[in-house]
PDB file of N, CA, C and O in Angstrom, chain B, residues numbered from 101:
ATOM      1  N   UNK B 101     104.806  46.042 106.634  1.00  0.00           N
ATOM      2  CA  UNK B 101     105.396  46.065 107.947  1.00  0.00           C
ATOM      3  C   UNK B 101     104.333  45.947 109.026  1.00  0.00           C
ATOM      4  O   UNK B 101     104.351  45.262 110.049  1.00  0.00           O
ATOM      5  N   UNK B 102     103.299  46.864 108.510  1.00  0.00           N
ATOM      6  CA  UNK B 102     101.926  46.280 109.322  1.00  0.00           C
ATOM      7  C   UNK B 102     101.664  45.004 110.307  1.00  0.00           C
ATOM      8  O   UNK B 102     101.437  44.792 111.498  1.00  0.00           O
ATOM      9  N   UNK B 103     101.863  44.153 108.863  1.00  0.00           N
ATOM     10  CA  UNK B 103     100.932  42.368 109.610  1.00  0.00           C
ATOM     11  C   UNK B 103     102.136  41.829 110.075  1.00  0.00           C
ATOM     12  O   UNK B 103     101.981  40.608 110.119  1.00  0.00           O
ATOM     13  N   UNK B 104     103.307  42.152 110.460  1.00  0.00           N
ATOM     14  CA  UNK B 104     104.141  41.441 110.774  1.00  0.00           C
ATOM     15  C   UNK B 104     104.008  41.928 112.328  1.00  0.00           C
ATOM     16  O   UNK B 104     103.569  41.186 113.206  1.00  0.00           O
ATOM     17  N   UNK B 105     104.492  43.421 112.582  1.00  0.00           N
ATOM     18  CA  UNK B 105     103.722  43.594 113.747  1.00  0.00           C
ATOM     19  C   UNK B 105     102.828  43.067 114.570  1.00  0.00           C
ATOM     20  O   UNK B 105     102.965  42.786 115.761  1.00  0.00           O
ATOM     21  N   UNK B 106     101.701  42.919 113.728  1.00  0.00           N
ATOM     22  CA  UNK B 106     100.053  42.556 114.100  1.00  0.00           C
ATOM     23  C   UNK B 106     100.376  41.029 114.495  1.00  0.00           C
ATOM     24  O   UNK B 106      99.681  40.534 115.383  1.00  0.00           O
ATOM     25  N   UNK B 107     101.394  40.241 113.890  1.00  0.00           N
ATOM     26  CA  UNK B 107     101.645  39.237 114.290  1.00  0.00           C
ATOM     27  C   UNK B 107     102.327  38.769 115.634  1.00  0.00           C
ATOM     28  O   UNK B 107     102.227  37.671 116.181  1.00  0.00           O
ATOM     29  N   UNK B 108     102.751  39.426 115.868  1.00  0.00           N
ATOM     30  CA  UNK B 108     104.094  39.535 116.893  1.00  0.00           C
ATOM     31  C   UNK B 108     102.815  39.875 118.440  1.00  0.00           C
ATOM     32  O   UNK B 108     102.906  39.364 119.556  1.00  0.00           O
ATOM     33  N   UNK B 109     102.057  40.576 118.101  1.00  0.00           N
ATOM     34  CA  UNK B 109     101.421  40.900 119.483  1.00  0.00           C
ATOM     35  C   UNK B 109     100.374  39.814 120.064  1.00  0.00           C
ATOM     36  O   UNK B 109     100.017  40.010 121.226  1.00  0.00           O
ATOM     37  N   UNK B 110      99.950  38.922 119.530  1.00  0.00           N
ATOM     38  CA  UNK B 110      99.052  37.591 119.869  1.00  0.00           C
ATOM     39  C   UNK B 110     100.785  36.573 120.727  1.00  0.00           C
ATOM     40  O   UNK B 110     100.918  35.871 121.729  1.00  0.00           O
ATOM     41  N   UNK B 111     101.291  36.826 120.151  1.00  0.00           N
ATOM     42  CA  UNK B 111     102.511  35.862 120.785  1.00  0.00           C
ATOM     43  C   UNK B 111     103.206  36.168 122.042  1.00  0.00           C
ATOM     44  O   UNK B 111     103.760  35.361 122.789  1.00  0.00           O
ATOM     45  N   UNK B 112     103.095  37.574 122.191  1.00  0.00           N
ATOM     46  CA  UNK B 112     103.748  38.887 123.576  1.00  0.00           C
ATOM     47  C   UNK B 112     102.864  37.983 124.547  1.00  0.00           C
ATOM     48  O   UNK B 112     103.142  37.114 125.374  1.00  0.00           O
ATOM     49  N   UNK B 113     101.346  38.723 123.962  1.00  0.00           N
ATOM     50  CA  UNK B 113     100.746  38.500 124.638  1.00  0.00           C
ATOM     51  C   UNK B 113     100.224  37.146 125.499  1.00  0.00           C
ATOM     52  O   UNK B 113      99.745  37.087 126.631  1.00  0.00           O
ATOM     53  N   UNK B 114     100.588  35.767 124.231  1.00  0.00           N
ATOM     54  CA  UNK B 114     100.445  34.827 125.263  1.00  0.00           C
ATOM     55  C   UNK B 114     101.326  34.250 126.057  1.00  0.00           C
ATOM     56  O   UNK B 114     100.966  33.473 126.942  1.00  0.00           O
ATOM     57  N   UNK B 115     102.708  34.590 125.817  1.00  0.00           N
ATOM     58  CA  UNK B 115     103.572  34.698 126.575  1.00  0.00           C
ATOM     59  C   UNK B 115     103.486  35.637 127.893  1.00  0.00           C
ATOM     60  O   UNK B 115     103.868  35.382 129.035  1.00  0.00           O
ATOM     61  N   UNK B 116     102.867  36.797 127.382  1.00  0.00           N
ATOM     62  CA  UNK B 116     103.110  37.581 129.296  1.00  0.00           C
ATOM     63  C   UNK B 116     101.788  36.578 130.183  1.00  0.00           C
ATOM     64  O   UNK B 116     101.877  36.743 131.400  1.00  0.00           O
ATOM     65  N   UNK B 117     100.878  35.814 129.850  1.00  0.00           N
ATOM     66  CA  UNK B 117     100.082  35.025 130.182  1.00  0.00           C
ATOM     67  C   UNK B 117     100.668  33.513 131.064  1.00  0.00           C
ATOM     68  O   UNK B 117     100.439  33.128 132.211  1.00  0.00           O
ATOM     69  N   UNK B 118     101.277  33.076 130.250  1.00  0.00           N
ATOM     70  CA  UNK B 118     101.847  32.075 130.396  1.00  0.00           C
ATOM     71  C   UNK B 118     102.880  32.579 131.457  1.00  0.00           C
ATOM     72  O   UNK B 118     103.025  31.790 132.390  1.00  0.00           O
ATOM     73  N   UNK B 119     103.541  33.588 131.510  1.00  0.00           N
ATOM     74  CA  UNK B 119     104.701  33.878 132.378  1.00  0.00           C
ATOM     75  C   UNK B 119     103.632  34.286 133.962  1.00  0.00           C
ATOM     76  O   UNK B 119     103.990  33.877 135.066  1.00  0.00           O
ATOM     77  N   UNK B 120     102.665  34.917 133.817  1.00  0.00           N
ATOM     78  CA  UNK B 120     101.943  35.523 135.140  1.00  0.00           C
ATOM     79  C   UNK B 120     101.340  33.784 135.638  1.00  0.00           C
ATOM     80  O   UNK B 120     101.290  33.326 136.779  1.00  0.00           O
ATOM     81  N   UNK B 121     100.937  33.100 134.308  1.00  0.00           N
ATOM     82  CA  UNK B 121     100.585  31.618 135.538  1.00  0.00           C
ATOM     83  C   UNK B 121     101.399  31.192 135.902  1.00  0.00           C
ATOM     84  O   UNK B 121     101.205  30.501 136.902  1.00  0.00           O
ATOM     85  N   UNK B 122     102.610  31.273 135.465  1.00  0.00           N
ATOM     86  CA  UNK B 122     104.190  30.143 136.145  1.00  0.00           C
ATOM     87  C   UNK B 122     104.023  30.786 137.294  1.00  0.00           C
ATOM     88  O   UNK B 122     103.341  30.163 138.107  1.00  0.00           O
ATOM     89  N   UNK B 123     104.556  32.192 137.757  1.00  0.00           N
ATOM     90  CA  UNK B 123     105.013  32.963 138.856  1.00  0.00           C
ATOM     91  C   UNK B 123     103.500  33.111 139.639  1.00  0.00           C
ATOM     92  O   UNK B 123     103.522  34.086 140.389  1.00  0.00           O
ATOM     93  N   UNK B 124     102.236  32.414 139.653  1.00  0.00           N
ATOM     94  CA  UNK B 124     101.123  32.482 139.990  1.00  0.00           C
ATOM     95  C   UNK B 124     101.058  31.406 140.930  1.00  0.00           C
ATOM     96  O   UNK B 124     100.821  31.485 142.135  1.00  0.00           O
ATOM     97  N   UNK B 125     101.355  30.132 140.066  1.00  0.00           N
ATOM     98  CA  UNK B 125     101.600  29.055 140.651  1.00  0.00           C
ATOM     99  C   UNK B 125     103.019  28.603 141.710  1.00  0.00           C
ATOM    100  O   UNK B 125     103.246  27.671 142.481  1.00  0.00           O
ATOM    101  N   UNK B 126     103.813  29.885 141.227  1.00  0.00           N
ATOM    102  CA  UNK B 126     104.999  29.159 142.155  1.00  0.00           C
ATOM    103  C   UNK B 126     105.078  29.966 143.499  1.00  0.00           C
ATOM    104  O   UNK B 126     105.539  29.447 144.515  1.00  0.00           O
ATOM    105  N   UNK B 127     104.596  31.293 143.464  1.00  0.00           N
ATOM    106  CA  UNK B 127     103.817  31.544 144.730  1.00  0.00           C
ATOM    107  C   UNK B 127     102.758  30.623 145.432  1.00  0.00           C
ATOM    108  O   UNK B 127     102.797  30.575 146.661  1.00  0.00           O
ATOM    109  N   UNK B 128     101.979  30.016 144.878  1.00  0.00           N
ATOM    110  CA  UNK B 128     101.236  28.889 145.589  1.00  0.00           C
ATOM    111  C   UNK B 128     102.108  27.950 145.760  1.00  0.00           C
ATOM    112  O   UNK B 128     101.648  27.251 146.663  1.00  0.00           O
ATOM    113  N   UNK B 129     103.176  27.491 145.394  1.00  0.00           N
ATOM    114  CA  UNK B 129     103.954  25.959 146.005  1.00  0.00           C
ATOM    115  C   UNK B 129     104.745  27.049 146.726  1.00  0.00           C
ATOM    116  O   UNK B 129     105.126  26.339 147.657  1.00  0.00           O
ATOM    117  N   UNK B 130     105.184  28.038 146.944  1.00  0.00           N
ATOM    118  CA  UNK B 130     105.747  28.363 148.653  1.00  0.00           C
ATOM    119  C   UNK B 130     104.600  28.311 149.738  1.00  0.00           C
ATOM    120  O   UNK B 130     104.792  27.795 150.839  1.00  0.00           O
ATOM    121  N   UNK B 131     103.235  28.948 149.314  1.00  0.00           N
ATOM    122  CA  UNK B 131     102.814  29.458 150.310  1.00  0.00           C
ATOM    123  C   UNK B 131     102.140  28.298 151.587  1.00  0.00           C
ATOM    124  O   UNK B 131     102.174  28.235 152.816  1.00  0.00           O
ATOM    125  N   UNK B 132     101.352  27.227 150.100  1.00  0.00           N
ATOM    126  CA  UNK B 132     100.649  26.446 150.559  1.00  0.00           C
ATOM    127  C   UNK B 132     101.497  25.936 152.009  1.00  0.00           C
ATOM    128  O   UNK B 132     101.080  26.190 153.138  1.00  0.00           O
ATOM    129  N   UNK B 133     102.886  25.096 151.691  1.00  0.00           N
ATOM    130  CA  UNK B 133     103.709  24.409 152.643  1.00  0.00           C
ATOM    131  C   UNK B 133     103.701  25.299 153.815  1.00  0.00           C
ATOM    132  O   UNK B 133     103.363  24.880 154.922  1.00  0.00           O
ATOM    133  N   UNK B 134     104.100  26.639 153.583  1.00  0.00           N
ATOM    134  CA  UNK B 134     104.550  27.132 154.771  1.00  0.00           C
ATOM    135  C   UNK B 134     103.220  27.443 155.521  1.00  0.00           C
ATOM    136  O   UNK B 134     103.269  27.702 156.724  1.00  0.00           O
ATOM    137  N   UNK B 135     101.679  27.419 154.653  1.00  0.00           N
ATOM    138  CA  UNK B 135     100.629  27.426 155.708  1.00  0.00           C
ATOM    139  C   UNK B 135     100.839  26.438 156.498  1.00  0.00           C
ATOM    140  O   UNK B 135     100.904  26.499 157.726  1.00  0.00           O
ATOM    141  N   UNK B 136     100.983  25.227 155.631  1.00  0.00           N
ATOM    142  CA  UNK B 136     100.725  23.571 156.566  1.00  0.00           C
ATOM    143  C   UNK B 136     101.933  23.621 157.647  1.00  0.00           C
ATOM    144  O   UNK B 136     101.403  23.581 158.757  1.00  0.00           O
ATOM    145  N   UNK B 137     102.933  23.672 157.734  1.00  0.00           N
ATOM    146  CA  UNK B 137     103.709  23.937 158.551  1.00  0.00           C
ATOM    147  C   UNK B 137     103.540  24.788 159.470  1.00  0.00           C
ATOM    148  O   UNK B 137     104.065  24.468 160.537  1.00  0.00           O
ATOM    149  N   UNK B 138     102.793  26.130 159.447  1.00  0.00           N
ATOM    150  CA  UNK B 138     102.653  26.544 160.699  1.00  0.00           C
ATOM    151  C   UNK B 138     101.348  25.994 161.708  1.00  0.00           C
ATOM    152  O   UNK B 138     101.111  26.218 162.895  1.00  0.00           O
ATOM    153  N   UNK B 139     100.549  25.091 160.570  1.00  0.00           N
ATOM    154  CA  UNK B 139      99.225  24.844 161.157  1.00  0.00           C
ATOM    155  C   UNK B 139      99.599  23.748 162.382  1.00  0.00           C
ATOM    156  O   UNK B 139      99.288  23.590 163.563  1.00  0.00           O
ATOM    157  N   UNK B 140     100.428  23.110 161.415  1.00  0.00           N
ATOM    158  CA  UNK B 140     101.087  21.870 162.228  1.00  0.00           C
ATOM    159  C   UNK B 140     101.997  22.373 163.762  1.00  0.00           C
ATOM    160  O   UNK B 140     101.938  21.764 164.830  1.00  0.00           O
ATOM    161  N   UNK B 141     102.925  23.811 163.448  1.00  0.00           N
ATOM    162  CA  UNK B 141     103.323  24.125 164.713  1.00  0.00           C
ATOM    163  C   UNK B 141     102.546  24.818 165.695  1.00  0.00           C
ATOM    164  O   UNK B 141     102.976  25.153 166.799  1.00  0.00           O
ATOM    165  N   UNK B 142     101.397  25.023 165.268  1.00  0.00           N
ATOM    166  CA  UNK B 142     100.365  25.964 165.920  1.00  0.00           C
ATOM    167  C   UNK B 142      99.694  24.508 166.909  1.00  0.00           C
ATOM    168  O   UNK B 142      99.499  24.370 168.116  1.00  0.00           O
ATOM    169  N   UNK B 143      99.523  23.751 165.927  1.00  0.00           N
ATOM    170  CA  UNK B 143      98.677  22.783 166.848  1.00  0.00           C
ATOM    171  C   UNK B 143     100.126  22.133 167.969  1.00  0.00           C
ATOM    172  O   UNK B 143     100.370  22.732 169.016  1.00  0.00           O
ATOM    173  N   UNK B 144     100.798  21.120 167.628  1.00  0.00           N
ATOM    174  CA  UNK B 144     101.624  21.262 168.406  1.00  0.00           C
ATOM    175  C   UNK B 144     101.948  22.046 169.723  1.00  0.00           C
ATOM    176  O   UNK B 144     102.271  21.558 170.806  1.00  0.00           O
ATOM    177  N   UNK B 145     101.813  23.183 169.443  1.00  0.00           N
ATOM    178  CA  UNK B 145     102.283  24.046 170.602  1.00  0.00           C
ATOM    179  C   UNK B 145     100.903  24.350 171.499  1.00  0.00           C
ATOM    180  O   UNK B 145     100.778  24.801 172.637  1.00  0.00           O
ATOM    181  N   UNK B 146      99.647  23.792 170.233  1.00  0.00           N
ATOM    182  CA  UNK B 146      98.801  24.532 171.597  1.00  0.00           C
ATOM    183  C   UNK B 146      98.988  22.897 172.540  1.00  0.00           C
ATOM    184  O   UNK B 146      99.432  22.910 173.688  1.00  0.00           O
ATOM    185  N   UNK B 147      98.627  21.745 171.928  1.00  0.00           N
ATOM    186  CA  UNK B 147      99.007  20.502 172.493  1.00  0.00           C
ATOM    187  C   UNK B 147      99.585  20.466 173.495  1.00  0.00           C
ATOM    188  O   UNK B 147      99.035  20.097 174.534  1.00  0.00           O
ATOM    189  N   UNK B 148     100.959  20.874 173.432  1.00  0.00           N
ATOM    190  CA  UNK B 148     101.681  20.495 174.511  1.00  0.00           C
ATOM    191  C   UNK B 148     101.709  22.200 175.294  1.00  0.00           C
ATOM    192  O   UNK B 148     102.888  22.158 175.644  1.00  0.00           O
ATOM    193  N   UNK B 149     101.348  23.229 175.649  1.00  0.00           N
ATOM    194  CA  UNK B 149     100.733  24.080 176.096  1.00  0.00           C
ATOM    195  C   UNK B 149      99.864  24.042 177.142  1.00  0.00           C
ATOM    196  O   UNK B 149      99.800  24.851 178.068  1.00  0.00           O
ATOM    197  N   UNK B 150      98.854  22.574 176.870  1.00  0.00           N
ATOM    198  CA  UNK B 150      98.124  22.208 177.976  1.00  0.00           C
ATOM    199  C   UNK B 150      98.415  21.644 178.946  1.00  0.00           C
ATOM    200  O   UNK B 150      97.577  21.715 179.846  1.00  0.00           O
ATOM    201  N   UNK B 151      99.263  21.110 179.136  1.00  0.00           N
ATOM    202  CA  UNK B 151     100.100  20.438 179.758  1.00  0.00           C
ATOM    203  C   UNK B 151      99.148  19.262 180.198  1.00  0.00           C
ATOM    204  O   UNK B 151      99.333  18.903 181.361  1.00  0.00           O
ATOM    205  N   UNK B 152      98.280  18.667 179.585  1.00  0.00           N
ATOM    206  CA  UNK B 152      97.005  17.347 179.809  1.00  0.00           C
ATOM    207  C   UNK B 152      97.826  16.193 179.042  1.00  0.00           C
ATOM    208  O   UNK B 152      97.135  15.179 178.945  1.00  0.00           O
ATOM    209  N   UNK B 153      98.966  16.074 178.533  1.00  0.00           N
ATOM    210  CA  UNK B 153      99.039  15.010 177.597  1.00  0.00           C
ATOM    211  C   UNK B 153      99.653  14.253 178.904  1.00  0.00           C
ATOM    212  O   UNK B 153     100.062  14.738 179.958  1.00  0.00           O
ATOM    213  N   UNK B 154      99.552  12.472 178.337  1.00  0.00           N
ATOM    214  CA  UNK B 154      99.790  11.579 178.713  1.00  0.00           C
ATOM    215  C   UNK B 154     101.368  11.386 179.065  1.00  0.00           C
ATOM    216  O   UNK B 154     101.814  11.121 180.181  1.00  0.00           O
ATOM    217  N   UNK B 155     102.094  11.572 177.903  1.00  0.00           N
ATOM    218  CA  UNK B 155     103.415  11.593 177.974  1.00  0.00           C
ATOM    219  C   UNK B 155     104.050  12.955 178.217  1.00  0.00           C
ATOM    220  O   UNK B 155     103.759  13.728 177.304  1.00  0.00           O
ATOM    221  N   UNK B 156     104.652  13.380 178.947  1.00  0.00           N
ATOM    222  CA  UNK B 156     105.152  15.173 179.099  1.00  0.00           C
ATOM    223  C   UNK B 156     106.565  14.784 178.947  1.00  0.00           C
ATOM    224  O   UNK B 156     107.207  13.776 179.242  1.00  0.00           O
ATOM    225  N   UNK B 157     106.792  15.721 178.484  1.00  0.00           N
ATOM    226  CA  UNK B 157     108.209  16.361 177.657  1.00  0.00           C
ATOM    227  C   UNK B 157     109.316  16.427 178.806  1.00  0.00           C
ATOM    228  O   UNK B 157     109.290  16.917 179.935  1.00  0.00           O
ATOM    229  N   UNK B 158     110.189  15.821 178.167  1.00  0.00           N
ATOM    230  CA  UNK B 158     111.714  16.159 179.667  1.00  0.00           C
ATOM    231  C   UNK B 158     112.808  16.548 178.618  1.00  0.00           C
ATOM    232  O   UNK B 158     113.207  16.273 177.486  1.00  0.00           O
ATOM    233  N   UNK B 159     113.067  17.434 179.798  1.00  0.00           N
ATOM    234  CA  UNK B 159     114.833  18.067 178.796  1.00  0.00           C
ATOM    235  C   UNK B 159     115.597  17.102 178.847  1.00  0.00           C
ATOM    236  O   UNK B 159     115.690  16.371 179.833  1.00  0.00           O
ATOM    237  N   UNK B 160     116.306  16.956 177.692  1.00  0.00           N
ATOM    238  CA  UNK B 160     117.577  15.709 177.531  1.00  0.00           C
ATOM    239  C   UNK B 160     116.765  14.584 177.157  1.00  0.00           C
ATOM    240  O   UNK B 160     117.623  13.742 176.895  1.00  0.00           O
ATOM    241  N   UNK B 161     115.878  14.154 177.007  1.00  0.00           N
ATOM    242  CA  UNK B 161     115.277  12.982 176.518  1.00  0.00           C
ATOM    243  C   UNK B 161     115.352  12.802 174.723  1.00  0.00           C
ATOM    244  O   UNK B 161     115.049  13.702 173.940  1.00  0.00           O
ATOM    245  N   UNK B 162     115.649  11.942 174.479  1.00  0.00           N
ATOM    246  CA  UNK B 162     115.877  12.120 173.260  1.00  0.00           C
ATOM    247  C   UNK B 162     114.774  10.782 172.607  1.00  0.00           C
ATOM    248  O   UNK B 162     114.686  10.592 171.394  1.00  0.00           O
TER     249      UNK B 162
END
């Protein structure tokens, strides 16, 4: 009953491995985007913030 045991724990184990890189990596495909997205609204807003751009923003303009 021993080695059957003894067997079973190399397999747990590379499974709880394999499970911590999935959920490792799929925290990195949320996080990455939502950095780039705020970098992108950060710049944006400081952009038009300055109010120096060429073209300025009108309500109702589409």
């Amino acid at each position: 009953m021993q080695s059957a045991a003894m067997g079973l724990r190399p397999a747990k184990i590379a499974f709880l491995v394999a499970a911590m890189m999935f959920f490792a990596v799929l925290a990195l495909d949320i996080t990455v985007p939502a950095m780039v997205l705020g970098v992108m609204a950060l710049s944006n807003w400081m952009i038009l913030s300055t109010g120096t751009t060429q073209y300025q923003r009108r309500r109702g303009a589409a």
